[in-house]
ZADO-1210 file (C-alpha; in nm, 4 decimals, padded with zeros to 6 digits):
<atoms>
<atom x="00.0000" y="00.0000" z="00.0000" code="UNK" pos="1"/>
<atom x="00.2936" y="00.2307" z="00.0844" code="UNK" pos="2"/>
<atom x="00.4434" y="00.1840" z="-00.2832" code="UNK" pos="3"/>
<atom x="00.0549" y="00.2654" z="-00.4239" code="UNK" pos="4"/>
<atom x="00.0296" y="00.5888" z="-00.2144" code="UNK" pos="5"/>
<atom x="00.3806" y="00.6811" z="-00.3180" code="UNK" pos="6"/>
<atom x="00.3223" y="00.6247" z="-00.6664" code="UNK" pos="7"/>
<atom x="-00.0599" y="00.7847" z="-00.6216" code="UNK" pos="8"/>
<atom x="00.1366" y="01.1279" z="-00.4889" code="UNK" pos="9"/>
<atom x="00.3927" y="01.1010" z="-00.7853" code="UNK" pos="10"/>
<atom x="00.0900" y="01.1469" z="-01.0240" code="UNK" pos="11"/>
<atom x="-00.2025" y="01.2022" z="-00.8589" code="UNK" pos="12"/>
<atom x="-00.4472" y="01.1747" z="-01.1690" code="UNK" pos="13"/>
<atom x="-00.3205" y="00.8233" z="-01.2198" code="UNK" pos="14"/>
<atom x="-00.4373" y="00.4860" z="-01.2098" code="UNK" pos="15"/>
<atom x="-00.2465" y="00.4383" z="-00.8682" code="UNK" pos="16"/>
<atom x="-00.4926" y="00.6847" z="-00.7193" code="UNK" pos="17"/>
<atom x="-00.8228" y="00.4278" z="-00.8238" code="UNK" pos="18"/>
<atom x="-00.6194" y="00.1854" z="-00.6535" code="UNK" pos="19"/>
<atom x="-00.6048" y="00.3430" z="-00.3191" code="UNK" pos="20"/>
<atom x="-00.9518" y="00.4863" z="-00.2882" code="UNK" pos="21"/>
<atom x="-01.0721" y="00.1625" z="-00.3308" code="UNK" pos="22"/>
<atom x="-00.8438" y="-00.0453" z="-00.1763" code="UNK" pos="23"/>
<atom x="-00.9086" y="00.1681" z="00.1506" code="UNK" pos="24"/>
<atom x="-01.2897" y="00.2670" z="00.0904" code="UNK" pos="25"/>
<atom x="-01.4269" y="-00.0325" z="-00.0459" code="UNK" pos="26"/>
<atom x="-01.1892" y="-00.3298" z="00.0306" code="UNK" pos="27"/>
<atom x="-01.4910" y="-00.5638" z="00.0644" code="UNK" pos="28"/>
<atom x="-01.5437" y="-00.5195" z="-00.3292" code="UNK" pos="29"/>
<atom x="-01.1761" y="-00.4390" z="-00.4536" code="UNK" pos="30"/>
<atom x="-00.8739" y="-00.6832" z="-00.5098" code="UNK" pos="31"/>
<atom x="-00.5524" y="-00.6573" z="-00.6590" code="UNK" pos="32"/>
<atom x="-00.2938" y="-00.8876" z="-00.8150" code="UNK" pos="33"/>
<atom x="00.0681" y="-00.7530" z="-00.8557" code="UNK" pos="34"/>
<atom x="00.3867" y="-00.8274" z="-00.9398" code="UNK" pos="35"/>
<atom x="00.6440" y="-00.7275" z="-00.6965" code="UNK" pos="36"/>
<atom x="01.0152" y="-00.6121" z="-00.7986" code="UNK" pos="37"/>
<atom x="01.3011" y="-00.5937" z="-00.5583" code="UNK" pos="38"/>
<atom x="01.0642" y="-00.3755" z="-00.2995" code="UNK" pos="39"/>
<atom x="00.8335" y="-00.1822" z="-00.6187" code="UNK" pos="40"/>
<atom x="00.5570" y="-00.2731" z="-00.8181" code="UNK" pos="41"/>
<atom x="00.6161" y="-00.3935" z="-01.1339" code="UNK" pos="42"/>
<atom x="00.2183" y="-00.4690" z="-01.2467" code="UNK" pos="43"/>
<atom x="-00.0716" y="-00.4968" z="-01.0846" code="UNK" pos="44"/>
<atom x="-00.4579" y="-00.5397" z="-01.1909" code="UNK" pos="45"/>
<atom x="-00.7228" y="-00.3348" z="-00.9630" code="UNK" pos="46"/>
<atom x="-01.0546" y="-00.5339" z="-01.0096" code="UNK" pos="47"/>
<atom x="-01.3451" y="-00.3771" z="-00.8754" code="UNK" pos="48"/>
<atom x="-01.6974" y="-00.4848" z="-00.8396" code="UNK" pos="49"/>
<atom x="-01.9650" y="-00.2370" z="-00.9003" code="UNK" pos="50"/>
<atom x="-02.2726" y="-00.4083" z="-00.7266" code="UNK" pos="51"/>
<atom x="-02.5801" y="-00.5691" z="-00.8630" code="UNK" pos="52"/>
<atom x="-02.7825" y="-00.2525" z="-01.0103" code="UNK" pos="53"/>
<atom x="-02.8792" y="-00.2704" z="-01.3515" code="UNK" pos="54"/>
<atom x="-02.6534" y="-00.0115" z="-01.4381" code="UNK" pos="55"/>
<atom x="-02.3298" y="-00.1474" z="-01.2280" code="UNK" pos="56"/>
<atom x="-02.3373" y="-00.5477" z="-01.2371" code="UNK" pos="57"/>
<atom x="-01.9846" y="-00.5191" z="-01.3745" code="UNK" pos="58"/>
<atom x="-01.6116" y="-00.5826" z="-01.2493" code="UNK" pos="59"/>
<atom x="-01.4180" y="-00.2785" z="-01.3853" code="UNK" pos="60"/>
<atom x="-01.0352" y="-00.3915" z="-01.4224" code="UNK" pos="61"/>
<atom x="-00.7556" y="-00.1027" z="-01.4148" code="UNK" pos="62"/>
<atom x="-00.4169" y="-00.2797" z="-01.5176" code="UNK" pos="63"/>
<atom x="-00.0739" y="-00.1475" z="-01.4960" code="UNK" pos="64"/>
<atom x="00.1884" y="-00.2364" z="-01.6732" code="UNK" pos="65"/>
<atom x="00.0065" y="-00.5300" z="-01.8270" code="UNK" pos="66"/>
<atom x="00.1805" y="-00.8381" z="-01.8537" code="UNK" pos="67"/>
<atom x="00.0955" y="-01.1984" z="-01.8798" code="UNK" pos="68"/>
<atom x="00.1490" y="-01.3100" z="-01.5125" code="UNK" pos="69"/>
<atom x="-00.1165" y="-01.0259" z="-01.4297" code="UNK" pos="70"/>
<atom x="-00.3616" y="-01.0194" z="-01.6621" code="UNK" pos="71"/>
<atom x="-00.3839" y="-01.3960" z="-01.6373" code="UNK" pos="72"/>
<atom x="-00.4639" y="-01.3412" z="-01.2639" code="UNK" pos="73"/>
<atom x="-00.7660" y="-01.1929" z="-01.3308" code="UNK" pos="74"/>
<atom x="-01.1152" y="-01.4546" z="-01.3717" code="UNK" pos="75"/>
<atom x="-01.4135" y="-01.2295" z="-01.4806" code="UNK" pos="76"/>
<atom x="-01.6471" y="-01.3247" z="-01.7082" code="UNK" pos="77"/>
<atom x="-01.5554" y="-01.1599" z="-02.0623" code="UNK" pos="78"/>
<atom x="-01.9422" y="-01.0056" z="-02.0809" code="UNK" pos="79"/>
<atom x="-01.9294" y="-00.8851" z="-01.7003" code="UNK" pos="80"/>
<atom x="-01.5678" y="-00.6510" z="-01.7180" code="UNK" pos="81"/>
<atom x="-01.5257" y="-00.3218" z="-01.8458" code="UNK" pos="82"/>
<atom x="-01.1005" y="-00.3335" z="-01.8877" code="UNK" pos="83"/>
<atom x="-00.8599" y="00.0034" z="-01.8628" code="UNK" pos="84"/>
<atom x="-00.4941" y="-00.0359" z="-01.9633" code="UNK" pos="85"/>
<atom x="-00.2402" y="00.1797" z="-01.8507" code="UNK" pos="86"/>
<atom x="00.1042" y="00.1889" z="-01.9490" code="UNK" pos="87"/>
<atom x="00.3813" y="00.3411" z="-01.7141" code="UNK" pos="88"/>
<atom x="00.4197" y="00.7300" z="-01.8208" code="UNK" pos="89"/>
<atom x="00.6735" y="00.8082" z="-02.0018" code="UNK" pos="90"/>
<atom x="00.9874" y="01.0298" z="-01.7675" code="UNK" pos="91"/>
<atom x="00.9601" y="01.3292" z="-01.6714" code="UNK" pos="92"/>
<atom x="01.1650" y="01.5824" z="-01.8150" code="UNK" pos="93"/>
</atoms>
């Protein structure tokens, strides 16, 4: 969580700050599957469910750094997701 909220401060209109709000404000419909590097995150997949209302009976899936390991981590139903992909920002200058 400490690498999310440093990452989250870094760039605070980034994927990293979905990941915290729900993480810590809805942990009972939020998980995460990540790929840890030498103390950082090297990928992760934020899958959050919505709820059952007409309008929100989905999982929405914010990935980071997609790679295989990850994305194969994730078991939704292809016609229940709605997928973002994010890759890492470019440096900045």
């Amino acid at each position: 969580m400490n690498v999310l909220v440093r990452l989250c401060k870094e760039d605070p209109l980034s994927v990293h700050c979905y990941a915290v709000y729900y993480l810590t404000r809805e942990p009972d419909r939020t998980e995460i599957v990540l790929i840890a590097l030498s103390g950082n995150i090297g990928s992760y997949a934020l899958v959050w469910y919505g709820g059952r209302s007409a309008i929100m009976d989905i999982y929405e899936i914010h990935i980071w750094k997609p790679i295989r390991e990850v994305v194969l981590g994730i078991d939704v139903a292809p016609d229940k997701k709605q997928t973002y992909s994010y890759r890492a920002a470019p440096p900045k200058m």
